[in-house]
Every structure is written in C-alpha cells, then in structure tokens.
N, CA, C and O atoms as a GROMACS GRO file, in nm:
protein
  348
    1UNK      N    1  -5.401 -12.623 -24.453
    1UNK     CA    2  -5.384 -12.724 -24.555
    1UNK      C    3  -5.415 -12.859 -24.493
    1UNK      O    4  -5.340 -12.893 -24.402
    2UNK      N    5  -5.520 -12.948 -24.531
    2UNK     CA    6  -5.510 -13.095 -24.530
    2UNK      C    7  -5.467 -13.168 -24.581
    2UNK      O    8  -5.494 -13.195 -24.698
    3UNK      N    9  -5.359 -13.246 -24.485
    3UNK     CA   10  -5.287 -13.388 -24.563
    3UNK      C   11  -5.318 -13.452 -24.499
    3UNK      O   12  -5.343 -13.439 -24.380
    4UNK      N   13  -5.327 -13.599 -24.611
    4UNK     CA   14  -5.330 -13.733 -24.533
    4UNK      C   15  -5.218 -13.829 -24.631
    4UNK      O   16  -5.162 -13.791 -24.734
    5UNK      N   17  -5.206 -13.957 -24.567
    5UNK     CA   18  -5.029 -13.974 -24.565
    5UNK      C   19  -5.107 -14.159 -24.608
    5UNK      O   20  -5.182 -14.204 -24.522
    6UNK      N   21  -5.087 -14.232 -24.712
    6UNK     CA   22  -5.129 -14.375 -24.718
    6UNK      C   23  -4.968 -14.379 -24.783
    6UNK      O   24  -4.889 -14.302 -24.838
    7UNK      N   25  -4.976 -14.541 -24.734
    7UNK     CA   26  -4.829 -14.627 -24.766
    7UNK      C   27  -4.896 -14.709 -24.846
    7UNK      O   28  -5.013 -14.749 -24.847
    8UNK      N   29  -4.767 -14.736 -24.938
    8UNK     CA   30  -4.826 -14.819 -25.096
    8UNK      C   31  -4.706 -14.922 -25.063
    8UNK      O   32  -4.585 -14.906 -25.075
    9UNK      N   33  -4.787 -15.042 -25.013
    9UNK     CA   34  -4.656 -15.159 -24.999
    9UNK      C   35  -4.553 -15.180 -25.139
    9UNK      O   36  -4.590 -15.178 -25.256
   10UNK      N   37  -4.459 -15.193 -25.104
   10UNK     CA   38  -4.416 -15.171 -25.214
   10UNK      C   39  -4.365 -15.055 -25.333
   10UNK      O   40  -4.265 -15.086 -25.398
   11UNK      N   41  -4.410 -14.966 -25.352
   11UNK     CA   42  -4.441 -14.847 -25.372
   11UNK      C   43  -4.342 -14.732 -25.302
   11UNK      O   44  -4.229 -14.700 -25.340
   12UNK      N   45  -4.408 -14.687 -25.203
   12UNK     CA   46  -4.392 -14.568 -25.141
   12UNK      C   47  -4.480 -14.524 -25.028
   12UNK      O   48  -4.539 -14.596 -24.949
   13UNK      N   49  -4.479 -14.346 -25.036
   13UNK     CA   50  -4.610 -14.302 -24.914
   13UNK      C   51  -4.664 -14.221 -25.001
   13UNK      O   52  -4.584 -14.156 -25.069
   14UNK      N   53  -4.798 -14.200 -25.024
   14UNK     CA   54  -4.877 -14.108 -25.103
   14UNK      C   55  -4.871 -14.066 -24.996
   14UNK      O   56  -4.853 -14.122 -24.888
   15UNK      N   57  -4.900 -13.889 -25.041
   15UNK     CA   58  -4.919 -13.782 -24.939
   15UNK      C   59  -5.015 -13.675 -25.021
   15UNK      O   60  -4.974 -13.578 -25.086
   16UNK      N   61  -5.140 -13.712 -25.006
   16UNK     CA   62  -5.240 -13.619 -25.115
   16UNK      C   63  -5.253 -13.496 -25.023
   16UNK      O   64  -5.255 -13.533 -24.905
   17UNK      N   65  -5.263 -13.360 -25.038
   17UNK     CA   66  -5.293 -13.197 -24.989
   17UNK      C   67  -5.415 -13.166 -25.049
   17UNK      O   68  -5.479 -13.211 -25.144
   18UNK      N   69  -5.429 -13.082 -24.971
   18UNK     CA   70  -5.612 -12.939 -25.061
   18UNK      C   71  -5.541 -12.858 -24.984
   18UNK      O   72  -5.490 -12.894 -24.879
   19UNK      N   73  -5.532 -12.737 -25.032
   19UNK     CA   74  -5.517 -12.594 -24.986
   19UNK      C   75  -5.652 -12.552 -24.919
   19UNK      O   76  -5.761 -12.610 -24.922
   20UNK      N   77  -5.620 -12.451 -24.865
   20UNK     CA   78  -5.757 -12.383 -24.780
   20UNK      C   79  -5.889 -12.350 -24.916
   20UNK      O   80  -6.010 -12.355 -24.896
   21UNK      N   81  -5.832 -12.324 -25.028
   21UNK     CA   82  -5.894 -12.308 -25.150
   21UNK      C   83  -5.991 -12.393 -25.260
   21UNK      O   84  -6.074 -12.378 -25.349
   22UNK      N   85  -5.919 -12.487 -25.190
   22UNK     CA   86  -5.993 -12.660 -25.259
   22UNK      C   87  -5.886 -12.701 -25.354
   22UNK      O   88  -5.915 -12.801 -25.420
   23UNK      N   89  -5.756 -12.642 -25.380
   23UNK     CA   90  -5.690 -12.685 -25.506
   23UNK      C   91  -5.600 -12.827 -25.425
   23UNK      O   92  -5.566 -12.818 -25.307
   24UNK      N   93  -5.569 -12.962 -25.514
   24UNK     CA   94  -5.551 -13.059 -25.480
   24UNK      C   95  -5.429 -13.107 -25.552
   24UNK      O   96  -5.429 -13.123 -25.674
   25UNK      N   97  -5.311 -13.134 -25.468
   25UNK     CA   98  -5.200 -13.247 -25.556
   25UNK      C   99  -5.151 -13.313 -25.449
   25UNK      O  100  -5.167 -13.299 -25.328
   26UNK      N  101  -5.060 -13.418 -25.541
   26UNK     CA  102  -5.035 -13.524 -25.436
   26UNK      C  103  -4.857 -13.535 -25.455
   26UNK      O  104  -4.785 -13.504 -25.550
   27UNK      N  105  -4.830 -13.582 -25.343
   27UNK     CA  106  -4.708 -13.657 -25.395
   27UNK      C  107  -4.678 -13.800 -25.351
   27UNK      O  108  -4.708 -13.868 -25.253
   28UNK      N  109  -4.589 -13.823 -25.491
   28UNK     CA  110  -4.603 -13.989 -25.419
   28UNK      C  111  -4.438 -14.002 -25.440
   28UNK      O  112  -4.365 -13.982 -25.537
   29UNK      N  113  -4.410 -14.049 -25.284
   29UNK     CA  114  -4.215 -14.039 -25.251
   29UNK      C  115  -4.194 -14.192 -25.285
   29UNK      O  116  -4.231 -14.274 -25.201
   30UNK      N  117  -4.149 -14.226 -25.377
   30UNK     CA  118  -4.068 -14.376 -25.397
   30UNK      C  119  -3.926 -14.369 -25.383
   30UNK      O  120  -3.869 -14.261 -25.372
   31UNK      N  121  -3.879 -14.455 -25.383
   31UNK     CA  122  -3.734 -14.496 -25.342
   31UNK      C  123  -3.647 -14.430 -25.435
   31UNK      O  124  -3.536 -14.390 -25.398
   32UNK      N  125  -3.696 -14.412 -25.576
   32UNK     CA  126  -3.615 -14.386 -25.699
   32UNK      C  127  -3.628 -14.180 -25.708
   32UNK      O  128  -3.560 -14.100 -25.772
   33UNK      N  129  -3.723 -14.164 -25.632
   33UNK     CA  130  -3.753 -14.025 -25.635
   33UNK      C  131  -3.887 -13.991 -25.624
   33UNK      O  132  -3.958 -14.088 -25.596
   34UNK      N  133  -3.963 -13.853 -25.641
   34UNK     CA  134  -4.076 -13.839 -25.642
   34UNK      C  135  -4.163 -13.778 -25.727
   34UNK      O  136  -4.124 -13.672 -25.775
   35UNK      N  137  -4.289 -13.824 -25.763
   35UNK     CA  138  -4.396 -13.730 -25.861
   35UNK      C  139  -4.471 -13.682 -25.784
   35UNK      O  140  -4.518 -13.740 -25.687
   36UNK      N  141  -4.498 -13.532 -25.830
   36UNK     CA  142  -4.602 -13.446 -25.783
   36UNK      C  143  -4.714 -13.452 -25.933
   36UNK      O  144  -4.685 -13.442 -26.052
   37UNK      N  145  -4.851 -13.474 -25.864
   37UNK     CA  146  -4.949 -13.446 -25.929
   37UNK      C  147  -5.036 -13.376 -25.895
   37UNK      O  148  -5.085 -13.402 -25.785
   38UNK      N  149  -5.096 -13.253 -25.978
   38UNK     CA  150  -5.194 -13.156 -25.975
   38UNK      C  151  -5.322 -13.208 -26.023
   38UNK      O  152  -5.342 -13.258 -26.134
   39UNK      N  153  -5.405 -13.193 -25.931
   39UNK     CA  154  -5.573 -13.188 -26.032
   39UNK      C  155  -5.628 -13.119 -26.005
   39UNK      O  156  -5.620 -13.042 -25.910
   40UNK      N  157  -5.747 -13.134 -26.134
   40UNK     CA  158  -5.847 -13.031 -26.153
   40UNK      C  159  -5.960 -13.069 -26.096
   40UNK      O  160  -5.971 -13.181 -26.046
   41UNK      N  161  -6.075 -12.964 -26.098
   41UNK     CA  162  -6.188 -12.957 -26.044
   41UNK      C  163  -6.254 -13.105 -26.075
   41UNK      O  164  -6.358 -13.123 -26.012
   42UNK      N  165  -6.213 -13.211 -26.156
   42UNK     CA  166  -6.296 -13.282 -26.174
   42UNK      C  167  -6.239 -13.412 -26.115
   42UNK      O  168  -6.300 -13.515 -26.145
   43UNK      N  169  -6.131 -13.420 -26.037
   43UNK     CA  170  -6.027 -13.482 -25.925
   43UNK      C  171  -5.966 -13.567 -26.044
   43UNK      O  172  -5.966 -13.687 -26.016
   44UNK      N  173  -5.913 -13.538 -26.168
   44UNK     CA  174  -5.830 -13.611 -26.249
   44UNK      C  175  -5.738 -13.527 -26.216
   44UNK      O  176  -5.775 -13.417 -26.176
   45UNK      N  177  -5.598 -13.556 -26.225
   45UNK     CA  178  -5.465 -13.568 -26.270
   45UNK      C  179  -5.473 -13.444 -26.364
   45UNK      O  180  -5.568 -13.465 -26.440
   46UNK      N  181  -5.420 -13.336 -26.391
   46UNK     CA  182  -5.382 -13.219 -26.497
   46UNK      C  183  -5.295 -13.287 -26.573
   46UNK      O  184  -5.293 -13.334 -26.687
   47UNK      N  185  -5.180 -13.276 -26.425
   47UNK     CA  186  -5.031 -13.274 -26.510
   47UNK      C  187  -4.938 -13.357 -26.368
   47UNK      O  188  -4.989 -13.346 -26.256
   48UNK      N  189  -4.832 -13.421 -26.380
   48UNK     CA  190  -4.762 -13.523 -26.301
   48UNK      C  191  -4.588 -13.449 -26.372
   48UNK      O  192  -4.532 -13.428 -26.479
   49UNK      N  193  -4.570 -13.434 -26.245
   49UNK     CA  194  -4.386 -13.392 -26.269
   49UNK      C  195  -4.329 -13.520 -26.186
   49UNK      O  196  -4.367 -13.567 -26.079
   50UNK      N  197  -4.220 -13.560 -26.277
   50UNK     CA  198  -4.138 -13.668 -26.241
   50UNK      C  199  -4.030 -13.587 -26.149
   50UNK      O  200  -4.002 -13.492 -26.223
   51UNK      N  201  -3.931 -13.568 -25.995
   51UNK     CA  202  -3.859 -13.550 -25.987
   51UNK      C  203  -3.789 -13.694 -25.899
   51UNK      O  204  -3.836 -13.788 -25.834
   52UNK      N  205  -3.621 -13.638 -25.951
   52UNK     CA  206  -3.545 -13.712 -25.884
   52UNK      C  207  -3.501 -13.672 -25.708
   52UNK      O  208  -3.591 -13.604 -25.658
   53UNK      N  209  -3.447 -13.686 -25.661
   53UNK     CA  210  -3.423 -13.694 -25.513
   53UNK      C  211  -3.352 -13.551 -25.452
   53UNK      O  212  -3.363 -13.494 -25.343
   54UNK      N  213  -3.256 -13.512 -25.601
   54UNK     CA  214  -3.176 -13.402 -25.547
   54UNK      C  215  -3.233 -13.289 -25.603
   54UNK      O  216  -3.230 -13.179 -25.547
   55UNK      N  217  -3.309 -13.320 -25.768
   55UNK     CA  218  -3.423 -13.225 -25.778
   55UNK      C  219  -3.524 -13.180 -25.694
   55UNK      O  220  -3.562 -13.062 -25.696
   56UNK      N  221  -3.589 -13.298 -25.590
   56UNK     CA  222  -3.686 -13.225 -25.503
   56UNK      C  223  -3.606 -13.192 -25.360
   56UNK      O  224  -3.653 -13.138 -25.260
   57UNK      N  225  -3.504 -13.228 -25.375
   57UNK     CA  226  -3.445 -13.138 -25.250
   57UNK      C  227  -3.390 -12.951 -25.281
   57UNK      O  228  -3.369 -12.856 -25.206
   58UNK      N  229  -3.384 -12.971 -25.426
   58UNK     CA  230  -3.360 -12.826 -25.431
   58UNK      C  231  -3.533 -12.688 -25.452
   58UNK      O  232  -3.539 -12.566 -25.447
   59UNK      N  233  -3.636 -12.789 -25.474
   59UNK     CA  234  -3.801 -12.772 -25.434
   59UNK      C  235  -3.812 -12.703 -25.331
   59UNK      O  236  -3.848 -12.586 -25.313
   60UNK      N  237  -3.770 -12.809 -25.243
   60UNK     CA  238  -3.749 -12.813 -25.074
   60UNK      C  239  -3.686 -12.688 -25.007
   60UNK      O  240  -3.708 -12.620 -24.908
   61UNK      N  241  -3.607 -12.691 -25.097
   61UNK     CA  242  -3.503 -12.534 -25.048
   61UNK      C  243  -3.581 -12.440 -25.081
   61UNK      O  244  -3.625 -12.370 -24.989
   62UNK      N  245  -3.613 -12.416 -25.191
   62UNK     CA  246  -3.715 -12.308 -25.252
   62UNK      C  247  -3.819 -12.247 -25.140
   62UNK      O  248  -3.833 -12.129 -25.109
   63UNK      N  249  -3.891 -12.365 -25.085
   63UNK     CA  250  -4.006 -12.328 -25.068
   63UNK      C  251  -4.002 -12.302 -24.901
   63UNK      O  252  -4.098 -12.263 -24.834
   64UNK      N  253  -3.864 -12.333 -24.851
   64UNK     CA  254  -3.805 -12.293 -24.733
   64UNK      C  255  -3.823 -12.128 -24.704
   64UNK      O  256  -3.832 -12.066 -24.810
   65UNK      N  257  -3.829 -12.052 -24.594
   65UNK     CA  258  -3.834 -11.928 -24.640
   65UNK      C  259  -3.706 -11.855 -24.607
   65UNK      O  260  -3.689 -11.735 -24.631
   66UNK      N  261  -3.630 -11.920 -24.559
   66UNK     CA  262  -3.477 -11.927 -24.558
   66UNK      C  263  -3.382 -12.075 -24.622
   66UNK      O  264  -3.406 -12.189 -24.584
   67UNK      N  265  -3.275 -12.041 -24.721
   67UNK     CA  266  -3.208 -12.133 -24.731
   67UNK      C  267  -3.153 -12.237 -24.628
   67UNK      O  268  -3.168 -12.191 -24.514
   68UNK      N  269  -3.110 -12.327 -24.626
   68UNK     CA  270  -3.062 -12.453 -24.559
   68UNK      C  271  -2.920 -12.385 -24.433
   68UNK      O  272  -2.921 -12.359 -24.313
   69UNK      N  273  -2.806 -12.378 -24.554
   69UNK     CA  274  -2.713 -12.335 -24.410
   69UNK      C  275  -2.768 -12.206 -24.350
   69UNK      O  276  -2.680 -12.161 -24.276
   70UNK      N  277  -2.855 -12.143 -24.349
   70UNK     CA  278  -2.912 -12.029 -24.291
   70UNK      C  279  -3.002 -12.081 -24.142
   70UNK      O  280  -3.015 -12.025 -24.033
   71UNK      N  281  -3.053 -12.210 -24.194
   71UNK     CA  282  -3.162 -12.242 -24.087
   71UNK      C  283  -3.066 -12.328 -23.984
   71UNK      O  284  -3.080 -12.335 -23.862
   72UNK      N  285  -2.964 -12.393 -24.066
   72UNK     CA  286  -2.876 -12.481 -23.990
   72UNK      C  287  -2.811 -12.389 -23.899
   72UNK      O  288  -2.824 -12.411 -23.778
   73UNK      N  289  -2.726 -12.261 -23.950
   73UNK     CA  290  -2.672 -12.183 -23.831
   73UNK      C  291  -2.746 -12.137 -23.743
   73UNK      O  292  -2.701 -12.106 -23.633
   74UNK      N  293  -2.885 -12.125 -23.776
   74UNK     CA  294  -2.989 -12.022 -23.659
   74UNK      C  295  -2.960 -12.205 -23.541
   74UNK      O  296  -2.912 -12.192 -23.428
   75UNK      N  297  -2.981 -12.286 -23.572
   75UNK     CA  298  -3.052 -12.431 -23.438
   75UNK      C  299  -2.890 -12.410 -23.408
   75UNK      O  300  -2.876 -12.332 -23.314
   76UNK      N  301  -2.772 -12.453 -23.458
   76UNK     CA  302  -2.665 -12.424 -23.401
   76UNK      C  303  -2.637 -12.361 -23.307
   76UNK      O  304  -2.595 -12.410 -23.202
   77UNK      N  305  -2.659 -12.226 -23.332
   77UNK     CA  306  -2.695 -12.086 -23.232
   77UNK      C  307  -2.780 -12.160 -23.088
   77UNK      O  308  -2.754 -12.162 -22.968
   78UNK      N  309  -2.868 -12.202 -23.153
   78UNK     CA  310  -3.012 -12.226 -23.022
   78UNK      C  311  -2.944 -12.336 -22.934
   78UNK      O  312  -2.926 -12.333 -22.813
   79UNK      N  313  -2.903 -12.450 -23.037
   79UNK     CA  314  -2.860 -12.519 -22.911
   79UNK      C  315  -2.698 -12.514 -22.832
   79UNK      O  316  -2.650 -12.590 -22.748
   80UNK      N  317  -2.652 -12.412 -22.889
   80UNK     CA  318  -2.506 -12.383 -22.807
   80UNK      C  319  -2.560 -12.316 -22.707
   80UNK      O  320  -2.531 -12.332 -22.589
   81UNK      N  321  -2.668 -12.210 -22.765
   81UNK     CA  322  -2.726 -12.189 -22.605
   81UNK      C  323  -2.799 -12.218 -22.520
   81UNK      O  324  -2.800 -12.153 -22.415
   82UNK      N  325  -2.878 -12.321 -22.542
   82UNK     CA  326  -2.904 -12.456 -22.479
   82UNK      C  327  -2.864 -12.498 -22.377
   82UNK      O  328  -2.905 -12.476 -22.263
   83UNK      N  329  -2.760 -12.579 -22.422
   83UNK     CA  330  -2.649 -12.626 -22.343
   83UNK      C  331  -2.543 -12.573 -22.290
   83UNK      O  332  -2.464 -12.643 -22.227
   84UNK      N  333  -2.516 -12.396 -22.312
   84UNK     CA  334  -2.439 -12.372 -22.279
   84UNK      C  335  -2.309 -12.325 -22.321
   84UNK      O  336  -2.222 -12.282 -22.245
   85UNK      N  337  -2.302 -12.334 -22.428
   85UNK     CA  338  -2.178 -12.365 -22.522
   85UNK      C  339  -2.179 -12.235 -22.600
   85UNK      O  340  -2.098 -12.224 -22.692
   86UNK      N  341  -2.257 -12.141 -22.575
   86UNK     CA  342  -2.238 -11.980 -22.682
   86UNK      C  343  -2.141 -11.930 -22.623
   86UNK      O  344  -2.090 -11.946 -22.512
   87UNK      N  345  -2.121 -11.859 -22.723
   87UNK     CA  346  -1.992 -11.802 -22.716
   87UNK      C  347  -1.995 -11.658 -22.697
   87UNK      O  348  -1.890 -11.594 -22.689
   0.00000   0.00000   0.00000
C-alpha cells in the first residue's frame, strides 16, 4: 500500500492510500474527528464518511487483527520479560 501524509495548516494531516490494486481513499484527521473518502477510477470522491474520534477508534479496533486489551496483554508479557519482571 502507498501512503503519503500532507499537513493542512490549519486543518489537519491528509493521509491519501492506493492499494496494490489501484483503489484510492483518503483520510483527512482534524481536531473535531475524521473523514474517509473513497474514489473512483476517475480520481473524484464516490462517497466521504464523516467519523467522530471514538467512532474511528472503534474502525481502528476492527481492522486490528486482534482486539486492543488482547494486544495490550501480549507487550505487557514482552516487556516483563524484558526487563525481567515475568512471572
């Protein structure tokens, strides 16, 4: 996948993707939350989803291939034994 990452003073960070396939969306993270936009072959805009902050954190989880406290206990694990600290 290619991303590239522009800052919108003011704004936010656009973060436009292409899949290995050529398919293209972007997201753009503002302060208030974020829109994802899809386009089509003709590089317009399809369709634009408005999410809020805790909406795209539950995205985020989704597309995780393990849930959150799942990944949190595995680094827990790693760094008790790390440092020493397993039990």
């Amino acid at each position: 996948m290619q991303v590239t990452h522009i800052t919108v003073p003011g704004v936010g960070v656009m973060h436009d993707l292409s899949t290995r396939d050529g398919q293209q969306f972007r997201l753009l993270v503002e302060e208030s939350g974020i829109q994802l936009s899809v386009y089509g072959s003709d590089d317009e805009p399809v369709t634009t989803v408005a999410l809020e902050r805790d909406e795209a954190d539950v995205v985020a989880d989704l597309l995780h291939s393990r849930p959150i406290p799942d990944r949190m206990a595995e680094l827990e694990r790693r760094f008790a034994e790390i440092t020493g600290r397993a039990r």
